[in-house]
C-alpha positions as CSV (number, residue, x, y, z in Angstrom):
1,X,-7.5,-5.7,-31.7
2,X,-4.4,-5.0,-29.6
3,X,-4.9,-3.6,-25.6
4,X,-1.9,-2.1,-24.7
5,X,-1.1,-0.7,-21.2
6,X,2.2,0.7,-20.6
7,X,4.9,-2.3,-21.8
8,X,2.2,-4.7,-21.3
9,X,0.3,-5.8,-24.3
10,X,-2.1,-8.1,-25.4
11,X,-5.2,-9.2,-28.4
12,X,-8.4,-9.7,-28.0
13,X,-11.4,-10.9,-30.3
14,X,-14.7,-11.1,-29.3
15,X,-15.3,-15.1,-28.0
16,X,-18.1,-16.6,-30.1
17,X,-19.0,-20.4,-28.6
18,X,-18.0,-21.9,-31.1
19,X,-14.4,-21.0,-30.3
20,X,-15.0,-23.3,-26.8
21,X,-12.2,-23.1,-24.2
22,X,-9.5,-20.8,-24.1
23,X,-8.0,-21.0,-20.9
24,X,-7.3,-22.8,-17.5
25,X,-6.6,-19.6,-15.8
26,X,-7.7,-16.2,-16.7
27,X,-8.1,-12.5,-15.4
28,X,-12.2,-11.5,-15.4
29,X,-13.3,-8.0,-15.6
30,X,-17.0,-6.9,-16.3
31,X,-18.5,-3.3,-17.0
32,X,-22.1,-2.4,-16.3
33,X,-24.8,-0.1,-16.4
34,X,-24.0,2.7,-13.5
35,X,-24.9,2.2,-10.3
36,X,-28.4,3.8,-8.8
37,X,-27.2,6.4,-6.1
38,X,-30.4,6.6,-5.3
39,X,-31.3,2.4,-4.9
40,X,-27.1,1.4,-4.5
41,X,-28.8,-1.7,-3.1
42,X,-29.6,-2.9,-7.0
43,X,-27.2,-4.9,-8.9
44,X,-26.7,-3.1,-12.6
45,X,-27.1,-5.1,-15.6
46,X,-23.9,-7.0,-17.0
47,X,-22.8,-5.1,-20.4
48,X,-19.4,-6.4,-21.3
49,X,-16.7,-8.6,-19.8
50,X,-13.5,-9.2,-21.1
51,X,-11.4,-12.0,-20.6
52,X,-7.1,-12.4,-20.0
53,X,-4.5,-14.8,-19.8
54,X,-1.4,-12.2,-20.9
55,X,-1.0,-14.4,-24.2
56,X,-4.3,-13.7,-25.6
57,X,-7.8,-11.9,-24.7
58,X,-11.7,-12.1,-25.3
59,X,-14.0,-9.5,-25.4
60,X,-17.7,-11.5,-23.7
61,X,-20.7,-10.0,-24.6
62,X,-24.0,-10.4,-22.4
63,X,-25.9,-13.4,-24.8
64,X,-22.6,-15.5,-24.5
65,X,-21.6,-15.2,-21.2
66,X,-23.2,-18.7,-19.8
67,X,-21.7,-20.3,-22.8
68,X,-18.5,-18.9,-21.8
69,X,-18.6,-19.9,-18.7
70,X,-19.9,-23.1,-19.5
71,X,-17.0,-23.6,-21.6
72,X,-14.4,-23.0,-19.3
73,X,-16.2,-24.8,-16.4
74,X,-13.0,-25.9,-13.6
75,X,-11.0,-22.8,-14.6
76,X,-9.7,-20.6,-11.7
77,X,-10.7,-17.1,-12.8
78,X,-8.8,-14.0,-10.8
79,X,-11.0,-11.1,-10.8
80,X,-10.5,-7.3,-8.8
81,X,-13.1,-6.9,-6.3
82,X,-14.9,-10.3,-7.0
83,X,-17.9,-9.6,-5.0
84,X,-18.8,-6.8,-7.4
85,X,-18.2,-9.3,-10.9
86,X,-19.6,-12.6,-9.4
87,X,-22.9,-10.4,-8.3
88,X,-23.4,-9.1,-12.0
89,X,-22.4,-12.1,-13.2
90,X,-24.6,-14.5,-10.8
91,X,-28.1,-13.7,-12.7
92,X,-27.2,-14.5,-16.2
93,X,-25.3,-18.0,-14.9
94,X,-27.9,-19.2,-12.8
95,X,-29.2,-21.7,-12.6
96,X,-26.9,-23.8,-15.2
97,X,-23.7,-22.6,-13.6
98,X,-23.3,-21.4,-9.5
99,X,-20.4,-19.0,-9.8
100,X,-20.6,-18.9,-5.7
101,X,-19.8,-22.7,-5.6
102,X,-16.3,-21.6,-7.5
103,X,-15.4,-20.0,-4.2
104,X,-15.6,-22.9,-2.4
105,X,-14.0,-24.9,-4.5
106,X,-11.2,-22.2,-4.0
107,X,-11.0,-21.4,-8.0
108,X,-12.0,-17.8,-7.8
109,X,-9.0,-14.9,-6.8
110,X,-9.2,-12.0,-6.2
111,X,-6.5,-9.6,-6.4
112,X,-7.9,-6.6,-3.7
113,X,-8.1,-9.3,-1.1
114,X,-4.6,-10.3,-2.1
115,X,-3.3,-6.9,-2.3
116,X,-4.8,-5.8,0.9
117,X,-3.8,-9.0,3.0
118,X,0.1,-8.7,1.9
119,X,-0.3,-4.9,2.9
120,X,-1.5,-6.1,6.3
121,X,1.5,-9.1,6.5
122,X,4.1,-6.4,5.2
123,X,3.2,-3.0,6.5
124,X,0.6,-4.0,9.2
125,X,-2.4,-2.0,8.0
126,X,-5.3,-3.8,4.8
127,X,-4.8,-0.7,2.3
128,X,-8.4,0.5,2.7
129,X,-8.7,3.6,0.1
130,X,-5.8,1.9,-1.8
131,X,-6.6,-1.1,-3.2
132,X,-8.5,-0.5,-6.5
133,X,-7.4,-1.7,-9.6
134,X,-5.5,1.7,-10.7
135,X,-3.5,1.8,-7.7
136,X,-2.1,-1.5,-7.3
137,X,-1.6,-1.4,-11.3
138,X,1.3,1.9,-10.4
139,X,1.7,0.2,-7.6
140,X,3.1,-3.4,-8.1
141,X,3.2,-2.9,-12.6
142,X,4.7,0.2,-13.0
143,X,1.5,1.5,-15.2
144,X,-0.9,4.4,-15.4
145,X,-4.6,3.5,-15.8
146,X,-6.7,6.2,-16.9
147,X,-9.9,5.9,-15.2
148,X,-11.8,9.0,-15.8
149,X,-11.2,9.0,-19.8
150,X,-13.8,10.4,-21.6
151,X,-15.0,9.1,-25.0
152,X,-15.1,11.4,-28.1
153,X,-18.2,12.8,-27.2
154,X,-16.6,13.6,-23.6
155,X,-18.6,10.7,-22.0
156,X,-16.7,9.3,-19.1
157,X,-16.1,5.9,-20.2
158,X,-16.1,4.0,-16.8
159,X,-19.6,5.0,-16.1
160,X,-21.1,5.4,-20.0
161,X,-21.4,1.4,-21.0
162,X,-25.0,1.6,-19.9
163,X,-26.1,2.9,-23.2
164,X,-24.4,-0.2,-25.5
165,X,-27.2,-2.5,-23.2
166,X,-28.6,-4.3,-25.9
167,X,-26.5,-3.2,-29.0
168,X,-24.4,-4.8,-30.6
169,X,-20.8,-6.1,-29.9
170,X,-19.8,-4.1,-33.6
171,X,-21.3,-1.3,-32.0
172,X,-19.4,-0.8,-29.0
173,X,-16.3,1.7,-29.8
174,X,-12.9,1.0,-29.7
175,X,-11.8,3.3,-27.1
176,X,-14.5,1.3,-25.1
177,X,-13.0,-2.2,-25.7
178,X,-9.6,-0.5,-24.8
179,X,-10.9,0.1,-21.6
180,X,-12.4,-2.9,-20.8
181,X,-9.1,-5.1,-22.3
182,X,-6.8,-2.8,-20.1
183,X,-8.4,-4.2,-17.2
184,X,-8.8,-7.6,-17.3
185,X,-4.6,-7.6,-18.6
186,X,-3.8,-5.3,-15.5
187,X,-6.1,-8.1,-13.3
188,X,-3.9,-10.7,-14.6
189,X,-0.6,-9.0,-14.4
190,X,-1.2,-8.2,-10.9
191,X,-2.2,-11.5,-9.8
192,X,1.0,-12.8,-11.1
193,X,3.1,-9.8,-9.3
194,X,0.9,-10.5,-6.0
195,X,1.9,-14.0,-6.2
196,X,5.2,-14.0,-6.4
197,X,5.6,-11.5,-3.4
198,X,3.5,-13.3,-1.0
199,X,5.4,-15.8,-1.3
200,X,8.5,-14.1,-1.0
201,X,6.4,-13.5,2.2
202,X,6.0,-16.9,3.1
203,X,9.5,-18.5,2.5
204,X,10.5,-16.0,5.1
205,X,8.3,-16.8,7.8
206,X,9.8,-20.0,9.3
207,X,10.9,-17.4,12.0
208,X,8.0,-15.8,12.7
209,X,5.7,-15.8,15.8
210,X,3.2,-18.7,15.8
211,X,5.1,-20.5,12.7
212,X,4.6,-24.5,13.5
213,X,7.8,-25.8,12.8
214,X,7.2,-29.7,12.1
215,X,10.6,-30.6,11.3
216,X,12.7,-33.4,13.8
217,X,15.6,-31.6,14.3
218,X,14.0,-28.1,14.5
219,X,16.0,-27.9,18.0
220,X,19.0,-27.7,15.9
221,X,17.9,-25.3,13.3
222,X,16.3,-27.4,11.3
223,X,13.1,-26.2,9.2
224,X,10.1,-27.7,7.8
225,X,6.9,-26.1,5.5
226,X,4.6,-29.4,6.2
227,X,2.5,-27.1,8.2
228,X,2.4,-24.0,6.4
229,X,1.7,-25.7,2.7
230,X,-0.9,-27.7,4.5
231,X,-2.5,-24.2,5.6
232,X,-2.2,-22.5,2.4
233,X,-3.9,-25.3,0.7
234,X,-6.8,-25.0,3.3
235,X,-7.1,-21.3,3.4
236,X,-5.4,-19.8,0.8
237,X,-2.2,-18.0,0.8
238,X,-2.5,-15.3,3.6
239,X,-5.7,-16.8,4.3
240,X,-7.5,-15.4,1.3
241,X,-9.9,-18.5,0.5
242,X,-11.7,-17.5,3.9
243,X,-11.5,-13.6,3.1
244,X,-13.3,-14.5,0.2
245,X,-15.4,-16.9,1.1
246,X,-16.6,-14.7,3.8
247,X,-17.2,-12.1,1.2
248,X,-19.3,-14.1,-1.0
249,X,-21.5,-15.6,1.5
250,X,-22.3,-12.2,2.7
251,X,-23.3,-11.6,-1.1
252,X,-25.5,-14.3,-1.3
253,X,-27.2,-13.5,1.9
254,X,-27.2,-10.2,1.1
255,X,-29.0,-11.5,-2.5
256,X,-31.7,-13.7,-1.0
257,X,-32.8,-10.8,1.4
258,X,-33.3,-8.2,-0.8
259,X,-35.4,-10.9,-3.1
260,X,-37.6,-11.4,0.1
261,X,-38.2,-7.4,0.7
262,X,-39.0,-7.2,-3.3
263,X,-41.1,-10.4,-2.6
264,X,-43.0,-8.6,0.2
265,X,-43.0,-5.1,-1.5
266,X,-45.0,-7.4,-4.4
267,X,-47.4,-8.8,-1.8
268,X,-48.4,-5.6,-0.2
269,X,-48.7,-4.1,-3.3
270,X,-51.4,-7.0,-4.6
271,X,-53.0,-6.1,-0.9
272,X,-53.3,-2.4,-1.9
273,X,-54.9,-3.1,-5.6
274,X,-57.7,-5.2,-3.6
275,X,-58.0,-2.3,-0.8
276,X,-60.9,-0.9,-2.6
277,X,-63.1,-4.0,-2.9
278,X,-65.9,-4.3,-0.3
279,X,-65.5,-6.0,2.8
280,X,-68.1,-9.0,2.0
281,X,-65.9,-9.3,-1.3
282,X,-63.0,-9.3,0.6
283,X,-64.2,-12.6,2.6
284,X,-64.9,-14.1,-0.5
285,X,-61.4,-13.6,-1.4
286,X,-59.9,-15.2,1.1
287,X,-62.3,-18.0,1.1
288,X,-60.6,-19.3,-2.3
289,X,-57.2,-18.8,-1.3
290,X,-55.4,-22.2,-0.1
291,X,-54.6,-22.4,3.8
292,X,-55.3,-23.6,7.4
293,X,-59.5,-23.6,7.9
């Protein structure tokens, strides 16, 4: 099917595993089942993703995401708010594939934490309230995204995927697939735009306060980037490996925490279902159960 958005435009299939690698670079989006207001703590269940190089797209459904992945293991991927993906993501990789160890290896992007680090180079402030997707889309591409469509039924779409948990990829409507396919080309378009104006950013900063000028005749004007490509390689341009890396570390802290407290919560609740037996049983409980004497 083809995903337009504005003059951008792109098809997209469904990627089956037999279809192996596709890219070496590609823009990642995933929708989910909504979010629990009432436990935001819980990570909703992976529905879809979609996959986008600007030349062609796949559609990924939940039983072939590790093979996709798996497939196009050593690709960079460029995602919009990468926490959020890589955290859906995380339970149907591991353990075959550690999505987290892609950060490290500097192969994951993330186009908010590029967006809002030029905003901070350029304007001197990190864009918070106007980084998602559909704003730097007007923003740096020129196009509308419509995030509150509703389906034909009047369903808003971004929050309605829940319900195809379990179906079929044939089953999912079109208008749905539009959806998903507009964002994963917008993430990929955008990384390109971001790109090429930060380092617009960088070319220009020879001159700037704290620039390390390693060149021999620098007392004469002369310039060299020794340093700064050095620095980009280490940290990212605008230092958005670290920004990232930061992010995902918090994630994965973040992950194994919450496993403890549902770990605990289990515990006290076996404690509870043995509160009724009678103290001499209780001692003979604990008399089986390995431990110091």
């Amino acid at each position: 099917m083809q995903v337009c958005l504005g003059n951008l435009s792109c098809t997209f299939v469904e990627w089956r595993p037999e279809d192996g690698r596709v890219f070496q670079r590609f823009g990642y989006d995933s929708e989910t089942t909504d979010i629990d207001d009432e436990r935001p703590y819980l990570t909703p269940a992976y529905v879809l993703g979609a996959a986008c190089d600007g030349l062609r797209g796949v559609f990924i459904s939940r039983e072939h995401l590790l093979a996709f992945f798996k497939a196009h293991e050593g690709a960079e991927v460029i995602m919009h708010n990468a926490a959020f993906d890589m955290k859906v993501a995380a339970p149907l990789l591991q353990p075959d594939i550690d999505i987290y160890g892609a950060v490290e290896e500097n192969r994951i992007w993330d186009t908010m934490i590029l967006k809002r680090l030029l905003s901070l180079a350029t304007v001197g402030h990190t864009a918070r309230g106007e980084s998602s997707l559909a704003n730097c889309a007007q923003e740096y591409l020129g196009v509308v995204m419509e995030k509150d469509k509703a389906d034909s039924r009047g369903k808003t779409i971004r929050s309605s995927f829940g319900q195809f948990l379990g179906k079929s990829f044939e089953s999912i409507p079109t208008e749905y697939l539009t959806y998903l396919g507009q964002d994963a080309l917008a993430t990929w378009h955008l990384f390109g735009e971001l790109h090429r104006r930060i380092k617009e950013v960088l070319q220009n900063s020879f001159n700037v306060w704290g620039f390390v000028n390693e060149a021999p005749d620098h007392h004469l004007g002369g310039v060299s980037d020794r340093w700064l490509r050095d620095v980009i390689r280490r940290f990212g341009p605008l230092t958005h490996h670290i920004q990232l890396r930061v992010s995902s570390r918090a994630i994965r802290a973040s992950t194994w925490h919450r496993n403890s407290i549902a770990a605990q919560t289990e515990c006290d609740g076996r404690s509870k279902r043995f509160s009724w037996l009678e103290p001499n049983s209780r001692k003979s409980l604990r008399s089986t159960t390995p431990g110091p004497r």
